[in-house]
C-alpha positions as CSV (number, residue, x, y, z in Angstrom):
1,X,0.0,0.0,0.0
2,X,0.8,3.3,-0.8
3,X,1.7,6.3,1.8
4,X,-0.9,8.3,0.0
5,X,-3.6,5.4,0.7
6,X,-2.6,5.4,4.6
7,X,-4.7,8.7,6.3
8,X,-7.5,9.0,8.8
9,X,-10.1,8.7,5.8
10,X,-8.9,5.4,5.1
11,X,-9.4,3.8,8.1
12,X,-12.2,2.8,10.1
13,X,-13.7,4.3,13.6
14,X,-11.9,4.8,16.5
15,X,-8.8,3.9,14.3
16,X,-5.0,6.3,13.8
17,X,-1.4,5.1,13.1
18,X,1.9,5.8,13.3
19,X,5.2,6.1,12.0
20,X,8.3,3.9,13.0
21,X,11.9,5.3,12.0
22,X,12.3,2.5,9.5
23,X,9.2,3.4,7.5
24,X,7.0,1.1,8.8
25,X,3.6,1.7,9.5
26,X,1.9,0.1,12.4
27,X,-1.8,0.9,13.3
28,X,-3.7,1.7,16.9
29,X,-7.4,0.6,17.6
30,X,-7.7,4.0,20.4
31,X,-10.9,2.0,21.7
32,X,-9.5,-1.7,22.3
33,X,-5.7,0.1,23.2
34,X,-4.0,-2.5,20.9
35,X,-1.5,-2.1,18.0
36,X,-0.8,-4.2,14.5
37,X,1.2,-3.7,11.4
38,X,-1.6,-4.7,9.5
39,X,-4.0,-2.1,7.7
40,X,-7.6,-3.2,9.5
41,X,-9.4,-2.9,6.4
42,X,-6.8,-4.3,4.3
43,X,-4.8,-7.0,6.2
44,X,-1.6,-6.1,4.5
45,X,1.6,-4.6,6.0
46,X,2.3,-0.9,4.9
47,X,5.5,0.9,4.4
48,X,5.4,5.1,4.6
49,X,8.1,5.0,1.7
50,X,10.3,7.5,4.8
51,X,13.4,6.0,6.3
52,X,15.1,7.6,9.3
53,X,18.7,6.0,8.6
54,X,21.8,6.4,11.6
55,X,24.2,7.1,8.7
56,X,22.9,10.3,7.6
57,X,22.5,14.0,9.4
58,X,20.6,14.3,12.3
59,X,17.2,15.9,10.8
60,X,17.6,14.1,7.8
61,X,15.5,10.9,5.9
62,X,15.5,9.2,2.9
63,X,11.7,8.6,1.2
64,X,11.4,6.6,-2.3
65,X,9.4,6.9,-5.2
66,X,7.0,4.8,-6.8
67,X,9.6,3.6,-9.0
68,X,11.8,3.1,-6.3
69,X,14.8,5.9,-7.0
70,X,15.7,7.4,-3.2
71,X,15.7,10.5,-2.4
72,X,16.4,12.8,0.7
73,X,14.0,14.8,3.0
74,X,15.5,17.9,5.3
């Protein structure tokens, strides 16, 4: 799934997510208190396309696009 696909309007009720530093996207059910990788309307794992890496400046990311070719974010 896309990062454009993942926002509030996609999900259902009493649904959010989050971001981890390696891109990955995990989701939060505010009403049960209990977390998955897994999009809940979906069932598939989501990526943001962002990547916080150690090696670069502190502030920095790398993000991809569709076609795979990285680029930076300040």
């Amino acid at each position: 799934m896309a990062a454009a696909a993942v926002g509030r309007d996609t999900l259902p009720e009493h649904w959010s997510y989050g971001v981890c530093r390696d891109g990955r996207v995990f989701f939060i059910n505010d009403q049960l208190r209990c977390t998955t990788w897994l999009h809940p309307r979906t069932g598939e794992p989501v990526n943001s396309g962002h990547m916080i890496r150690s090696d670069l400046p502190r502030g920095w990311e790398e993000g991809f696009t569709e076609e795979g070719a990285s680029y930076f974010i300040e």
